[in-house]
N, C-alpha and C positions, 0 to 999 in steps of 0.2 A: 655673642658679642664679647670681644676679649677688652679689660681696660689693661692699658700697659702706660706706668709711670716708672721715668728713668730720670733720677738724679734730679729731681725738682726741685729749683729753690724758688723762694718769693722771698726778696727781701724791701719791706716799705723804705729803709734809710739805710745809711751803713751802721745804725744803732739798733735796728728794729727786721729782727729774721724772722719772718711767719715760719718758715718751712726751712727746711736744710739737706738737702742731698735727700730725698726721699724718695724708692724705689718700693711696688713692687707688682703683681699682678695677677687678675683675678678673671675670669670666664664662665660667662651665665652661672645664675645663682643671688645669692643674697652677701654681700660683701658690709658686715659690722664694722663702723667707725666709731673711736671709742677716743676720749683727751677729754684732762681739765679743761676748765675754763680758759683761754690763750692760746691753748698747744697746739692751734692750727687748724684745726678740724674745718672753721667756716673759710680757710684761702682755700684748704684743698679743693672742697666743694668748688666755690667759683671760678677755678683752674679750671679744672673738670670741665662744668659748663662754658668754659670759653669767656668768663666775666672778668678773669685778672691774666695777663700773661706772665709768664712767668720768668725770672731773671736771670735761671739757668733750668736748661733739661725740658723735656719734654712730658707730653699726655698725650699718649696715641690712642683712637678708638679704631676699633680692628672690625669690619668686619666683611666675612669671606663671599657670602652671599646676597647681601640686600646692603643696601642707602642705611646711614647711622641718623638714627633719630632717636633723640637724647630729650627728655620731659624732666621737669623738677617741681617738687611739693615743696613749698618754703613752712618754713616753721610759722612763721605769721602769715594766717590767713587772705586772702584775699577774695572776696565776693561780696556783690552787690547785694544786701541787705532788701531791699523790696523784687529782685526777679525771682521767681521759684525755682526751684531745683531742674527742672528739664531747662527753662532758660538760662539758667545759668551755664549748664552743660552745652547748650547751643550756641552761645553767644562765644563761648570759650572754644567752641570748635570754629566759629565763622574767622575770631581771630587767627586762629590758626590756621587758616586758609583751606580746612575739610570741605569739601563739596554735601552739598544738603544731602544727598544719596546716603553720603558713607555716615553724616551725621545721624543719617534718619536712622539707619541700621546700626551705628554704633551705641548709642546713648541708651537706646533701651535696654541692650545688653550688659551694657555697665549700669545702670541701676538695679537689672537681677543681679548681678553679681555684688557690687555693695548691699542691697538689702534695701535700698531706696524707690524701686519701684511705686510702691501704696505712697511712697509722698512727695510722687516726683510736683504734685501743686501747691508744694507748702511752697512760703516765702523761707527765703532763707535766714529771716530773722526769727522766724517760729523755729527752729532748729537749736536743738541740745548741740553743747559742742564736739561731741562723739559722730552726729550726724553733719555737722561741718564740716566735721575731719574725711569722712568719708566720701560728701560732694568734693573736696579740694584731691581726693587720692583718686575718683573718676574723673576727672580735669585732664590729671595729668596722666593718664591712662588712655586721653581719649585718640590721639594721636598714634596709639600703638608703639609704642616706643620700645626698643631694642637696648636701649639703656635708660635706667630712672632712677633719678638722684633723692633721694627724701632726708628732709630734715625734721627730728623732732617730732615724728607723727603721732606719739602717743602723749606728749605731754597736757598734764593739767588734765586727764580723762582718768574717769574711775577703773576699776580693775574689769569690769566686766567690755567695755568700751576700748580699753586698751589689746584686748584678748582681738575681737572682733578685727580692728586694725591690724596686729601683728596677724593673725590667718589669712585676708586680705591682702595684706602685701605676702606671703608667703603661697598663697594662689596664683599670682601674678607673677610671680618670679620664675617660672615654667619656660625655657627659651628666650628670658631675656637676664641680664647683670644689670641689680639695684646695690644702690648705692645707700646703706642705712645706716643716717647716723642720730646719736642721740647719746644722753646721760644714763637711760633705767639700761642696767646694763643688764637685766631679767631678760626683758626685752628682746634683743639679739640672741642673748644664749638660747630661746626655743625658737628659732628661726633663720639664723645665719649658718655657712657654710667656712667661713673666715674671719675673721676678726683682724683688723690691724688700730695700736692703741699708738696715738702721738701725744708726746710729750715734749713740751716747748720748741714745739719745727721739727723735733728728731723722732722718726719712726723709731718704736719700741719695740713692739711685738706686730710681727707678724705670721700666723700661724691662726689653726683652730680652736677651739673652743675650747674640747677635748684634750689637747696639751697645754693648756692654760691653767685645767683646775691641776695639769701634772705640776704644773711650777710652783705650784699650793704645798706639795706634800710634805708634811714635817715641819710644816710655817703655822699653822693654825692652832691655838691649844685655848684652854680653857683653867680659870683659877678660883678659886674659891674667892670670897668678901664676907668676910665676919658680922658687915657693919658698914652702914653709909660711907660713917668718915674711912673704913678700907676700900672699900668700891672708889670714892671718890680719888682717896690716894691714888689706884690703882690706876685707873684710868688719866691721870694727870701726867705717867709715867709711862703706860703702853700706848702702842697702835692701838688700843680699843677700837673694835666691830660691833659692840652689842653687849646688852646683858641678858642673860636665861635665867628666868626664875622657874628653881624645881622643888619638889618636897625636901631636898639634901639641902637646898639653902639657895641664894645668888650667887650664879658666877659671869665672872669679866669673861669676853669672847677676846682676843686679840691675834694680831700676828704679827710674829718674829724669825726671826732668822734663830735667836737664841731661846728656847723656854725661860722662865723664872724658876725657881724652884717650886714647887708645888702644885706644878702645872699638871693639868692631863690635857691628850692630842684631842684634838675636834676635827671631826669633817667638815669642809669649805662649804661655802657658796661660792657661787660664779662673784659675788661682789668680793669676797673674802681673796679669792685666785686673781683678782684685777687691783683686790690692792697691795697684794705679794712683788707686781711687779716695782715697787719705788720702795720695798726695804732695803 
């Protein structure tokens, strides 16, 4: 399943541009979306889906051999608190027009596959929200979709629970293009194939992961802090990333285009390479 976006605007007013000329395109696999707060991320989604049209340019779904069917996991949950877990999967399949056949044979499979099996009879209010997240990703799984859009699937879950989801959606991504977007940008980097980052409606980057921490190189350094009030200075002044505390002392993490004096080079993180892009 190929997505192909060409020159997409959305504009709400002639004050107010969600998007702006944004092109690019992606082919089975895990496609990372990445923007502040504004920069677009929720029009593109509902373009995508067919929920906003758009005011210029297109979203083409491409695909060569089979009917496009297109599923989406929204960031805020939706399930019925007193059904259990198989009903819920079945009720969500009868909406969706699945034949009890394909229900009866699908559901069980996606509960081995989430790991929900042993509780397909809890209610769904007896559920952590890691096991939420995981009824709401067999939902929209249940359909079989050739394209799946996710918003936010890891949010507000502990580390172990977020692991779980990110391998889950990266089992699934086998012969179909998902659409992943979210903040932990950890997240993506052990699981995407692409990354594109918008920044106020204008596509940024688009590219891999891999040439992302290259846009890092020579931006990242580290400084010494004597002392609160230089830490504090310090950071008042840099793109501050972090502090390391070592036996040598505290030092400021930042990144620049320029060092300070006194600086030494640091290896990046993937958050470190994503925020090299707006120096």
């Amino acid at each position: 399943m190929k997505l192909d976006v060409r020159n997409l605007s959305v504009h709400y007013s002639r004050k107010t541009v969600a998007l702006d000329d944004v092109s690019f395109s992606f082919e089975n696999g895990i496609l990372g979306l990445l923007g502040k707060n504004g920069a677009g991320k929720t029009t593109l989604i509902k373009t995508i889906l067919g929920l906003i049209k758009p005011t210029k340019g297109t979203v083409n779904l491409i695909s060569p051999e089979a009917a496009v069917r297109i599923s989406y996991m929204p960031q805020e949950l939706s399930l019925h608190p007193n059904l259990t877990i198989y009903e819920s999967l079945d009720y969500h399949g009868i909406l969706c027009g699945l034949p009890k056949s394909v229900r009866t044979e699908r559901i069980p499979l996606l509960l081995n596959e989430t790991n929900l099996s042993e509780h397909k009879n809890k209610k769904i209010r007896r559920l952590s929200g890691g096991m939420k997240r995981r009824v709401s990703l067999a939902q929209a799984m249940l359909n079989d979709p050739n394209i799946l859009v996710i918003d936010e699937p890891t949010v507000g879950l502990d580390p172990e629970e977020r692991i779980k989801i990110r391998n889950l959606i990266y089992s699934f991504s086998s012969g179909r293009t998902i659409v992943f977007s979210t903040h932990i940008i950890e997240d993506l980097a052990s699981v995407c194939q692409k990354l594109i980052i918008l920044d106020r409606g204008k596509l940024i980057y688009d590219n891999s992961v891999e040439e992302l921490f290259k846009l890092a190189e020579s931006k990242v350094f580290f400084i010494k802090a004597e002392s609160e009030a230089e830490l504090n200075e310090l950071s008042s002044r840099l793109n501050a990333v972090g502090v390391v505390h070592t036996s040598k002392g505290r030092f400021l993490k930042y990144v620049s285009k320029t060092p300070v004096p006194g600086s030494l080079p640091a290896e990046a993180s993937i958050e470190d390479a994503y925020l090299c892009l707006y120096l």
